[in-house]
C-alpha positions as CSV (number, residue, x, y, z in Angstrom):
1,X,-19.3,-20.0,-17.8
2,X,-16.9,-20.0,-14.3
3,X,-18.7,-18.0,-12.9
4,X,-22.0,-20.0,-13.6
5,X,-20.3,-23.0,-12.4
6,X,-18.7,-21.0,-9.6
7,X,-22.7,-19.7,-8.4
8,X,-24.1,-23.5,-8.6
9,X,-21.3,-24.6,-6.8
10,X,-21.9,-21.7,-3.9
11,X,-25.4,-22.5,-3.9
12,X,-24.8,-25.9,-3.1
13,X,-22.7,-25.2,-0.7
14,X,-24.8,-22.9,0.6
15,X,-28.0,-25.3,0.8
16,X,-25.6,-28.0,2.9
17,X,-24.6,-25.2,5.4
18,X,-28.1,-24.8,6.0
19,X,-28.5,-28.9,6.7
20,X,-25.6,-28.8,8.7
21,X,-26.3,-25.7,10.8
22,X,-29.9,-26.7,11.2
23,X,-29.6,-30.5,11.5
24,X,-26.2,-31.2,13.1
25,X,-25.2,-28.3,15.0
26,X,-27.7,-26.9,17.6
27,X,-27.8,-23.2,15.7
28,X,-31.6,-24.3,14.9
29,X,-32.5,-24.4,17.9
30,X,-30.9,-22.2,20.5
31,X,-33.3,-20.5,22.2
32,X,-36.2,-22.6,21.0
33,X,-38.7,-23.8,24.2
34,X,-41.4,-25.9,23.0
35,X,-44.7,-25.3,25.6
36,X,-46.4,-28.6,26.8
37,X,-49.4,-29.6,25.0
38,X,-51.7,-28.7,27.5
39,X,-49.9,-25.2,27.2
40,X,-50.1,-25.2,23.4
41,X,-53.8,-26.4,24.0
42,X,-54.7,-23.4,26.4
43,X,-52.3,-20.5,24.0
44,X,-53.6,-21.5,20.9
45,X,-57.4,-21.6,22.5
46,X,-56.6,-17.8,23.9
47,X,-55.0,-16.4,20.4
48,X,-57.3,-18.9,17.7
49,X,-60.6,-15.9,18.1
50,X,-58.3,-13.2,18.8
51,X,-56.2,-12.9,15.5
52,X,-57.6,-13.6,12.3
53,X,-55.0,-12.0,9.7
54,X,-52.1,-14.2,9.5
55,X,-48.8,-11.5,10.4
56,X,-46.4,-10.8,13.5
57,X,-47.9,-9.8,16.5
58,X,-45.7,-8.1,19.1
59,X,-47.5,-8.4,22.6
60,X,-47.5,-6.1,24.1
61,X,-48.3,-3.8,20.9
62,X,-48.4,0.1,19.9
63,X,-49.7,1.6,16.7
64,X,-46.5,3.0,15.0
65,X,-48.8,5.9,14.0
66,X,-49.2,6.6,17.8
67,X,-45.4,6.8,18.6
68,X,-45.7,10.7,18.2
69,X,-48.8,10.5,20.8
70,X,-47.1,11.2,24.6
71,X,-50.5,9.7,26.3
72,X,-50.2,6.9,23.8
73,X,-46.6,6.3,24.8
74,X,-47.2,6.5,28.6
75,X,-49.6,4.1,28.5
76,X,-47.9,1.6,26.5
77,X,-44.8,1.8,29.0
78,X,-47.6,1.5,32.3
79,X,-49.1,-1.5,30.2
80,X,-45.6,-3.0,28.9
81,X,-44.2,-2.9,32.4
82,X,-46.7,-5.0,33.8
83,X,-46.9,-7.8,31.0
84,X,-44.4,-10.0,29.5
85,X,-43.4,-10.1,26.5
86,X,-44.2,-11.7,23.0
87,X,-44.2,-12.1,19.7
88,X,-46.2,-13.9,18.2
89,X,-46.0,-15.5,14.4
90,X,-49.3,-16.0,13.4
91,X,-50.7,-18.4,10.2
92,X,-54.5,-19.0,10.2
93,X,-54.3,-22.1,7.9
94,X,-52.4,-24.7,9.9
95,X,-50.6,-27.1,7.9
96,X,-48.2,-30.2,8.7
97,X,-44.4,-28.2,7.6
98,X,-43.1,-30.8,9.5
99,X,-43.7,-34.2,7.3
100,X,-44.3,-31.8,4.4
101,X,-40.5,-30.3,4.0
102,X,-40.1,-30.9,0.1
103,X,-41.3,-27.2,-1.1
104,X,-39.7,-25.2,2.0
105,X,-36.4,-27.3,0.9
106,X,-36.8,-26.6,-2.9
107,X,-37.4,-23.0,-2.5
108,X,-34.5,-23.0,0.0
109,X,-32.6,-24.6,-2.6
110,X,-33.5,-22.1,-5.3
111,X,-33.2,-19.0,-3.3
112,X,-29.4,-20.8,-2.0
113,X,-28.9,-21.0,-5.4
114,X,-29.8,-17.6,-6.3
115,X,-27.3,-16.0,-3.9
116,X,-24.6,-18.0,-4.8
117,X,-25.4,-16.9,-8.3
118,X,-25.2,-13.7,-7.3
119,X,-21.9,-13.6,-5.2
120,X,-20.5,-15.2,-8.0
121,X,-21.4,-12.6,-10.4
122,X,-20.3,-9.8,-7.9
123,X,-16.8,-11.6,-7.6
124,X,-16.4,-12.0,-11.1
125,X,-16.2,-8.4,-11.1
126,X,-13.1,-7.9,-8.8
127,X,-9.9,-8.6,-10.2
128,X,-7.2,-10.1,-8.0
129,X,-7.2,-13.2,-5.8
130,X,-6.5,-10.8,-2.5
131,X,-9.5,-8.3,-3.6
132,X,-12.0,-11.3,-4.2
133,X,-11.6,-12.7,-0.8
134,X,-11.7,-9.2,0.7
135,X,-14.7,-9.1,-0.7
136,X,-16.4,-12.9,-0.3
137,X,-15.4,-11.7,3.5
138,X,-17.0,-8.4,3.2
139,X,-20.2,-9.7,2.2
140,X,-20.2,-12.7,4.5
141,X,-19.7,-9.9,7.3
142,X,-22.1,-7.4,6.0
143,X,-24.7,-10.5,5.6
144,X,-24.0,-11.7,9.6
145,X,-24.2,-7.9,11.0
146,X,-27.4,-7.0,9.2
147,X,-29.1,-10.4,10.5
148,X,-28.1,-11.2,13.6
């Protein structure tokens, strides 16, 4: 039962991290630029009959299956070093994420939830005060080096 209470309690605090970091801090938005509206006007004219399948779209691109390809591989670099760069998130079906937050939040919530769950369970299984918070750290490490 701790280590239930212990999970909830992690999610929690995970799920407030995420309001802090993303609402009070400026973490959600370093880097961000937002393009003028007659910019967003003119990109999302150029991309709308262009992609169709919602995905990531690295521009400029190469076929992964070409990589091998030496012609393939020359020409991306000649294209590549004349262009800049993007990627591009793309989602056919626009919707309004912005006034519409409530599932994005609960599914954060449950998925917060989740991994607390499960670093709780993984804890339980360490004996010793030391050992737990070598390995609380550990993950918290492994979790910032494989993301960022």
């Amino acid at each position: 039962m701790k280590t239930v209470i212990a999970g909830v309690l992690g999610g929690v605090v995970i799920f407030f991290w995420g309001f802090v970091a993303h609402v009070l801090l400026p973490i959600g938005e370093m880097g961000f630029k937002l393009a003028t509206p007659a910019q967003e006007a003119a990109i999302v004219a150029a991309v709308r009959p262009g992609l169709t399948e919602d995905g990531i779209y690295p521009i400029p691109g190469m076929d992964p299956a070409k990589m091998n390809d030496e012609a393939a591989k020359k020409e991306f670099g000649e294209r590549a070093a004349k262009s800049p760069y993007a990627l591009v998130v793309f989602h056919a079906q626009a919707d309004d994420s912005v006034n519409a937050m409530g599932p994005y939040l609960g599914k954060q919530f449950v998925s917060d939830l989740a991994c607390g769950l499960a670093i709780a369970f993984v804890l339980g299984l360490v004996s010793g005060f030391g050992r737990r918070v070598g390995a609380a750290l550990g993950m918290g490490a492994f979790s910032f080096l494989s993301t960022n």
